[in-house]
N, C-alpha and C positions, 0 to 999 in steps of 0.2 A: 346205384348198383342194386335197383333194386327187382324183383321179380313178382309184385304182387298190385293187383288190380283195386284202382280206389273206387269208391259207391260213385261218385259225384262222376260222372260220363262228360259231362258239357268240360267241368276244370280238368279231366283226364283228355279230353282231344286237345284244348288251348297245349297241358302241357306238353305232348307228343308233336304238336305241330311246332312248338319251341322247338326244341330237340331237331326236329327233319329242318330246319330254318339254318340254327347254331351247326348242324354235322354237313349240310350244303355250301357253307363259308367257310369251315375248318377244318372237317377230316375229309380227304381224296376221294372217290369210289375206289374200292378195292375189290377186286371178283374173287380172289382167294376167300377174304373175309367173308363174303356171299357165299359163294360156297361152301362157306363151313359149315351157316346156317343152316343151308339150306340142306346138307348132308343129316345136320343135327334132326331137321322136322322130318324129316323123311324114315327117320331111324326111328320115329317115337320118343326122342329125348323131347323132356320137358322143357318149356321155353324159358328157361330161368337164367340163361347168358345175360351177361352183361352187355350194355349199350354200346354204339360206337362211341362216343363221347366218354364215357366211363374206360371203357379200353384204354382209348389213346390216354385217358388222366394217370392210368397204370402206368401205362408205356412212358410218359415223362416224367414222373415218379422215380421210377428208375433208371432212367438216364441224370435226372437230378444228382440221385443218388451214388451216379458212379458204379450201378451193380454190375456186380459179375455172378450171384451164388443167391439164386431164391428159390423159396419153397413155395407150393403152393399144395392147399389142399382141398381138395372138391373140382377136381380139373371138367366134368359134364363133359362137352365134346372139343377142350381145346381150344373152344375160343379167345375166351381171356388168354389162353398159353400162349396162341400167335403173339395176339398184341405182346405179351411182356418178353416171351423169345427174340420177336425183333428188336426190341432195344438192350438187347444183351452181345456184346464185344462176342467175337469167334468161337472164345475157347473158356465163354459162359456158360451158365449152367442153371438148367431148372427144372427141378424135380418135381413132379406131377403126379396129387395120390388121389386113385378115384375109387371109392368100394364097389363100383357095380362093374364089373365086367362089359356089359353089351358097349356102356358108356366110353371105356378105357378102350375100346377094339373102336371106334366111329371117333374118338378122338386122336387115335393112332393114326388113323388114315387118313386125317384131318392134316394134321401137322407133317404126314409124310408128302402130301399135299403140296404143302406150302414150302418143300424145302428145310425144315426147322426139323427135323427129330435126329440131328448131331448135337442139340442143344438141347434136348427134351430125354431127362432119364424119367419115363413113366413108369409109376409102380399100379399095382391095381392090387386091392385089401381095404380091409378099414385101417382106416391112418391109423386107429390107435395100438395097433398090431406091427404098423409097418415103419411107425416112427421112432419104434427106438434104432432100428437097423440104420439111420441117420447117422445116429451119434460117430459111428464107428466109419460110415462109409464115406460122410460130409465132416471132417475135424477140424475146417478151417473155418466154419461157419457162415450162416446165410445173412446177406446183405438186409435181405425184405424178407416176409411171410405175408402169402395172404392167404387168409383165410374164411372159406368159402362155403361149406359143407352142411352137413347136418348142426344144425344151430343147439341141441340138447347137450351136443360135446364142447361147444364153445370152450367151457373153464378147463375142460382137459387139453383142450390144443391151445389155450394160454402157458397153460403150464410148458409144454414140450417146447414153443414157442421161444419160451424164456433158455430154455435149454441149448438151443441152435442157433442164437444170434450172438451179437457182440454188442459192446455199446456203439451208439449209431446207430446198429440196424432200425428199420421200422419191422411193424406190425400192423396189418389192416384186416377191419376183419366188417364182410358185408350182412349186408341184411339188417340193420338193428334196430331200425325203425319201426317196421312190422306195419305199417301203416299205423302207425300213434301205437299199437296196442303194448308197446313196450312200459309206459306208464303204468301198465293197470300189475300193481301189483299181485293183486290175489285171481289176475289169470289162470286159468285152468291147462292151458295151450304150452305145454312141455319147450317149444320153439320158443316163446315168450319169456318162460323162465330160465332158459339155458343165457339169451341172450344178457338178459339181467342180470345174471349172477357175473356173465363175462364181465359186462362193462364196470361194474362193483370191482370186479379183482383188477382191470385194470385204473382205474379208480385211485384205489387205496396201495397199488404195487409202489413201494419204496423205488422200484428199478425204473420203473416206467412215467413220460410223462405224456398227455394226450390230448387227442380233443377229437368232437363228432360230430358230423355234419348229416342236417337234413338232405333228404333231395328229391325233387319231383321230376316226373320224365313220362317217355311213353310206356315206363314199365309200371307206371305209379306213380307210391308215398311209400319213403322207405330212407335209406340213410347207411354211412359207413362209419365207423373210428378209424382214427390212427394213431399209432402211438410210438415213441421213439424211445430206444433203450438208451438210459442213462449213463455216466461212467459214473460209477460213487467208487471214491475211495476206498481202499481195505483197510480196516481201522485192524491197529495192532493192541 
């Protein structure tokens, strides 16, 4: 899930040519999906979607899952939304929060596209403006969250995170590899340390248990968590 370009070109095409290999024997052509992209590069949105491979891992993620009610935040143009829209039952649900505007309008017509926007309630804001409107609107709570966005709010959208799930739900949250640069602590790179402080709160959260995977592809070096809400007892 990742969006960033490794120095090393020779190991960056082996891993891309993996990838077009692995999505040739496992996921379908899909022209929707194609066009979403392709809607995306034309718009100007930056190329930071997720792989086909990474989608479809979404997508059965939450069919594992059983979901019916996920959040997502940092929706770009919908792509990732298709993939997790379709493995969502009828009268599923998934809320879509993207701050930029141009983004929220090329992902609207993305998904209206594809048939999906009965399943798709897009908000456009910064999530952290539009997330408490959740609590009130979503009371039965979300199955998954992923989360996608600007990576300095990471430890804030754990927290809301914690807020809108149940135990069971997951929590996935991309980017966190940074190609290695997650290591370096006394990074200067605001993205590097939001991501750190994330994976630390999930970490040490009493609620949460997890774990995080590298991964390479033709977006890179880069990596996801997942972590799944606990039930702890209420001690009296």
């Amino acid at each position: 899930m990742s969006h960033l370009n490794n120095s090393n070109t020779a190991q960056s095409a082996i891993w891309g040519q993996v990838d077009d290999y692995m999505n040739t024997l496992l996921i379908p052509n899909d022209p929707i999906l194609q066009d979403a992209l392709q809607a995306n590069a034309e718009a100007g949105l930056p190329s930071h979607d997720v792989t086909p491979n990474q989608g479809k891992f979404l997508q059965l993620l939450l069919q594992i899952q059983g979901a019916s009610r996920v959040l997502e935040i940092g929706t770009l143009g919908g792509y990732s939304t298709i993939w997790m829209a379709r493995a969502l039952p009828e009268h599923g649900r998934i809320v879509s929060i993207e701050s930029e505007p141009k983004h929220a309008e090329v992902a609207q017509a993305n998904l209206t596209r594809a048939g999906l926007m009965h399943k798709v309630d897009l908000r456009t804001g910064p999530a952290l403006t539009t997330l408490p409107d959740l609590q009130e609107d979503y009371p039965e709570l979300f199955d998954l969250i992923f989360i996608d966005a600007d990576k300095p709010s990471n430890p804030d959208y754990l927290r809301w995170a914690l807020r809108l799930t149940r135990p069971g739900s997951l929590i996935i949250g991309d980017n966190i590899v940074r190609d290695g640069e997650v290591i370096r602590s006394h990074s200067e790179d605001a993205r590097v340390q939001g991501v750190r402080t994330f994976l630390e709160c999930i970490g040490s959260h009493p609620k949460l248990e997890a774990t995080a995977l590298q991964t390479v592809g033709s977006k890179g070096y880069d990596g996801f968590v997942i972590a799944r809400v606990k039930d702890i007892p209420v001690t009296k």
